[in-house]
VEXDREN-2710 file (C-alpha; in Angstrom, 1 decimal):
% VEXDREN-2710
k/r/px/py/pz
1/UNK/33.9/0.9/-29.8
2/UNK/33.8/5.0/-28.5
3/UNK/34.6/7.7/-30.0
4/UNK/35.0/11.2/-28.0
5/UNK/32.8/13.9/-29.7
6/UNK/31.6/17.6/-28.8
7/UNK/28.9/19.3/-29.2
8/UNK/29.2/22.5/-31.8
9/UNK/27.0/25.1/-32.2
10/UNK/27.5/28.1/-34.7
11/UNK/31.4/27.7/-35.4
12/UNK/31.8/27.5/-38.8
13/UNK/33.0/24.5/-40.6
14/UNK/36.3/26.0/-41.8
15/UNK/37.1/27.4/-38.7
16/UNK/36.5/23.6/-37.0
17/UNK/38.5/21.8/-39.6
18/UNK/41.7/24.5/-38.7
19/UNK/41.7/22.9/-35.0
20/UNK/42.2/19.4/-37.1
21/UNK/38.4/18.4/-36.3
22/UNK/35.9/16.9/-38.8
23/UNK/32.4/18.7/-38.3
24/UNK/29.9/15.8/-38.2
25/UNK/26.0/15.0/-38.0
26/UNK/24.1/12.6/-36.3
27/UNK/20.3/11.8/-37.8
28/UNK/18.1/9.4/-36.0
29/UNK/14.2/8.9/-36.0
30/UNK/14.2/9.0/-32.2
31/UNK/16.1/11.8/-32.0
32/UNK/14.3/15.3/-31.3
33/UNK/16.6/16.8/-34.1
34/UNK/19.9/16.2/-35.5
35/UNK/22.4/16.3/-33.3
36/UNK/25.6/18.9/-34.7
37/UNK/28.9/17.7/-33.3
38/UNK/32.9/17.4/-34.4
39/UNK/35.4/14.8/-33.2
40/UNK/39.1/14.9/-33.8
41/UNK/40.2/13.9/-37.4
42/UNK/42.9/11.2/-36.6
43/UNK/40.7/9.7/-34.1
44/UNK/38.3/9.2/-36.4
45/UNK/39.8/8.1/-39.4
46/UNK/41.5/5.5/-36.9
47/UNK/37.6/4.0/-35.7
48/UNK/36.8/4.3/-39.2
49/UNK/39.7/1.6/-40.6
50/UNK/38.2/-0.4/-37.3
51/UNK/34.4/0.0/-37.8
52/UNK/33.7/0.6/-41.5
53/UNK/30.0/1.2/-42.0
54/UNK/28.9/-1.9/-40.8
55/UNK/30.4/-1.9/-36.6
56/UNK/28.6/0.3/-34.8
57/UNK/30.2/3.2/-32.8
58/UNK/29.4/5.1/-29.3
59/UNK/29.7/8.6/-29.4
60/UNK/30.3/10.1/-26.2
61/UNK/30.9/13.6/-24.8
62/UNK/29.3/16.4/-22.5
63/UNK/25.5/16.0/-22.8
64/UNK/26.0/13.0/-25.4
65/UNK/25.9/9.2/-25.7
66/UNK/24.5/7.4/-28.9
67/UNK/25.2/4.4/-30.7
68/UNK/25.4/5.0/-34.4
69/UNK/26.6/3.7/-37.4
70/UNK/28.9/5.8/-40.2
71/UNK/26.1/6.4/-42.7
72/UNK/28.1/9.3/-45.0
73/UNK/32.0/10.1/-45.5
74/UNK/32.4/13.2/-47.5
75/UNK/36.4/13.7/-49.0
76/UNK/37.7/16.9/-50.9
77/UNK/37.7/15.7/-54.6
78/UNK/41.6/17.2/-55.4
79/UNK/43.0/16.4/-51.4
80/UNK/40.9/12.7/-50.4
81/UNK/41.1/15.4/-47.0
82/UNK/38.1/13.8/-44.5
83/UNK/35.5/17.4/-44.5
84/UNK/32.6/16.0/-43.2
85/UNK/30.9/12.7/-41.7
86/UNK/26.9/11.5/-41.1
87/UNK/26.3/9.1/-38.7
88/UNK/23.1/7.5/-37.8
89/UNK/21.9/6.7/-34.5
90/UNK/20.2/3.6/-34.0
91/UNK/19.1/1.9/-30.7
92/UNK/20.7/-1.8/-29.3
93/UNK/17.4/-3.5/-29.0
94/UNK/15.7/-2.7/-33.0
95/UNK/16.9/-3.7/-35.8
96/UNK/18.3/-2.0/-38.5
97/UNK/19.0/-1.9/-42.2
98/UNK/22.6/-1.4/-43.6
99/UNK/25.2/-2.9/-46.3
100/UNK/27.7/-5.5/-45.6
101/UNK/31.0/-5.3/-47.9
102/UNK/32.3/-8.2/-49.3
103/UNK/35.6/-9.3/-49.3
104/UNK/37.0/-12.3/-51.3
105/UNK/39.9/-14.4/-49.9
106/UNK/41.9/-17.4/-51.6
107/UNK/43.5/-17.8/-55.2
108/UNK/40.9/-19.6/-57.5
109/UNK/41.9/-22.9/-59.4
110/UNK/40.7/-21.2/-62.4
111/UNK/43.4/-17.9/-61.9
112/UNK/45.9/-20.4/-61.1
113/UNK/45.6/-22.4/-64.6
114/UNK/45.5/-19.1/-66.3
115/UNK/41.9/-19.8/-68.3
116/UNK/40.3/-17.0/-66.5
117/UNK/39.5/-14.4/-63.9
118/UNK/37.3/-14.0/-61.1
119/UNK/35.3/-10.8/-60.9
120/UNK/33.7/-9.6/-57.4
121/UNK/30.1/-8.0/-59.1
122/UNK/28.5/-6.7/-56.0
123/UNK/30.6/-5.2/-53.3
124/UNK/28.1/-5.1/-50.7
125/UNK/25.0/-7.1/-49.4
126/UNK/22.2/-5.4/-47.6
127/UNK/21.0/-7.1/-44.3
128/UNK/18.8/-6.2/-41.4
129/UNK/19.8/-7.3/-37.8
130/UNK/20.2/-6.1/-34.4
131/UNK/23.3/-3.7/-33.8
132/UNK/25.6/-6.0/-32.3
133/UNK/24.7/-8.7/-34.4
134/UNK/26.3/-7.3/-37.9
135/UNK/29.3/-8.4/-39.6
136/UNK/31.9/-6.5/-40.0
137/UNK/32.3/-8.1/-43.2
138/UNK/30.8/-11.3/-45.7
139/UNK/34.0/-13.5/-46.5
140/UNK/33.7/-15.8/-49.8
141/UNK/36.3/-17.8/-50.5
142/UNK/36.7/-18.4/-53.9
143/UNK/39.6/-20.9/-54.0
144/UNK/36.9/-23.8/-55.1
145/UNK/36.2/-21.6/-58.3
146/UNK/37.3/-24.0/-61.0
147/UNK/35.7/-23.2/-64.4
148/UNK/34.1/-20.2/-66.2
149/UNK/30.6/-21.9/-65.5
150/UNK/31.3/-20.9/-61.5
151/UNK/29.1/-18.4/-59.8
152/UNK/28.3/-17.1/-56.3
153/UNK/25.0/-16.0/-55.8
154/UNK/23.3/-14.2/-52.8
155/UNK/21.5/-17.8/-51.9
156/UNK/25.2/-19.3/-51.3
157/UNK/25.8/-16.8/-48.7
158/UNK/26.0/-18.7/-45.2
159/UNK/26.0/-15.7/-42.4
160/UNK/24.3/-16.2/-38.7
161/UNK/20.5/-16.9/-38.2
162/UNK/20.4/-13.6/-36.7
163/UNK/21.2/-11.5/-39.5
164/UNK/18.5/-11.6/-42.4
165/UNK/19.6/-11.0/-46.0
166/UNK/17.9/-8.6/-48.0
167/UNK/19.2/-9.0/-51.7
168/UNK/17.9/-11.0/-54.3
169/UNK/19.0/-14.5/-53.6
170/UNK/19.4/-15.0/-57.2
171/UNK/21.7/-11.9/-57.7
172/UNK/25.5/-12.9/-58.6
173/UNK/28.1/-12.0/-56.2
174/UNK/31.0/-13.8/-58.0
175/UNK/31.6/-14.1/-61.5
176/UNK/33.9/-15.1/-64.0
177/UNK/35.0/-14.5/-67.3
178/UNK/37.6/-16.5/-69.6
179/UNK/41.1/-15.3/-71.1
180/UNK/41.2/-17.5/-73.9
181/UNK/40.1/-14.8/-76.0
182/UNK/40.1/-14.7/-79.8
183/UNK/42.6/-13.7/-81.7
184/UNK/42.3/-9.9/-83.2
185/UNK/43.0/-10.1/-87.0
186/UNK/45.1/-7.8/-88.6
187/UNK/43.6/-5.0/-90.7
188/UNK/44.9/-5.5/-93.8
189/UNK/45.1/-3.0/-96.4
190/UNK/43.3/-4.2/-100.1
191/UNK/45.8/-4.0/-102.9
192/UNK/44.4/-2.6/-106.5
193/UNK/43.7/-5.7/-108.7
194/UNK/45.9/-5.5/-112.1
195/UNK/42.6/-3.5/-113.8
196/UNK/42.4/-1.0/-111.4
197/UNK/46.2/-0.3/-111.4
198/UNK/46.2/-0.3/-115.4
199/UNK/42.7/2.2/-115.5
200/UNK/44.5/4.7/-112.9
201/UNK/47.9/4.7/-114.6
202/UNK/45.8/5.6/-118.0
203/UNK/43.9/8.1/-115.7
204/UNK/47.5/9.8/-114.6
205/UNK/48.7/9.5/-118.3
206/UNK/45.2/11.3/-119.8
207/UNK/45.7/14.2/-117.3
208/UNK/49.2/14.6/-118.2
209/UNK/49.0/15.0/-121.6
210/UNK/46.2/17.6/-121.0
211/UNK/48.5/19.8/-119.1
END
């Protein structure tokens, strides 16, 4: 997967961003130094929805080819407008270390009977393998989650021989929780007893006849 990029020197973020390009970095341990370059904005946010963080990408341009991985997005907090991206460059023959997202496919047993909900506890599992190795994703189906005693752990994971998991094995992926909740009893406001209504009538009547 490539993605055209050029090299920048002192032109100033704004000013690259009005030409509908997203000023970008590209850190790498074998790299001299970082390497300061900007790509078109659509064309990015299109390899982006492909690669995720997890696919690597090509970067190519005048005086520039490196494989790298999207390592930083930065948005505008008002806008969500794309102002800035980090890539890291990594090399086809070592291995590296990044986070796979998890996605959950299938409609549980337990959701179907209505006695509960599934909840997805950890989005992402970290893993080490060689570049072209990584999934794009980690898949669980959950439509074999029956009961509120059913959890997916890290150790349930089954992924390719060539990518080695990193997370705690006994960290839950997949939980659930039940809907058959108690009921919430109404507050209830205490009536006076008979003795309490009788002393703060004679109360009333006492401060009456003092006026």
């Amino acid at each position: 997967m490539k993605l055209t990029v050029t090299l920048r020197d002192s032109i100033k973020n704004k000013d690259i961003r009005k030409e509908w390009l997203v000023p970008c970095v590209v850190y790498g341990k074998h790299l001299q130094a970082p390497l300061v370059i900007s790509c078109v904005k659509n064309d990015l946010i299109k390899k982006y929805k492909e690669a995720g963080y997890s696919t690597p990408l090509t970067l190519e341009g005048e005086n520039i080819k490196e494989l790298v991985l999207i390592q930083d997005i930065q948005l505008d907090p008002v806008s969500n407008v794309l102002l800035h991206v980090d890539f890291l460059a990594i090399k086809a023959d070592e291995k590296v270390t990044t986070e796979i997202p998890v996605v959950l496919t299938g409609e549980s047993l337990l959701e179907k009977s209505g006695d509960g909900i599934v909840q997805l506890v950890k989005d992402a599992i970290e893993v080490e393998a060689l570049p072209q190795d990584l999934p794009h994703n980690i898949t669980i189906d959950i439509s074999g989650i029956a009961t509120t005693n059913d959890t997916i752990f890290v150790k349930d994971l089954k992924l390719s021989d060539k990518v080695t998991i990193l997370d705690d094995p006994e960290q839950a992926i997949v939980t659930t929780t039940s809907t058959q909740g108690e009921e919430v009893e109404e507050e209830v406001t205490p009536t006076p007893t008979e003795g309490e209504a009788t002393t703060e009538g004679e109360e009333k009547k006492e401060e009456e006849k003092k006026e």
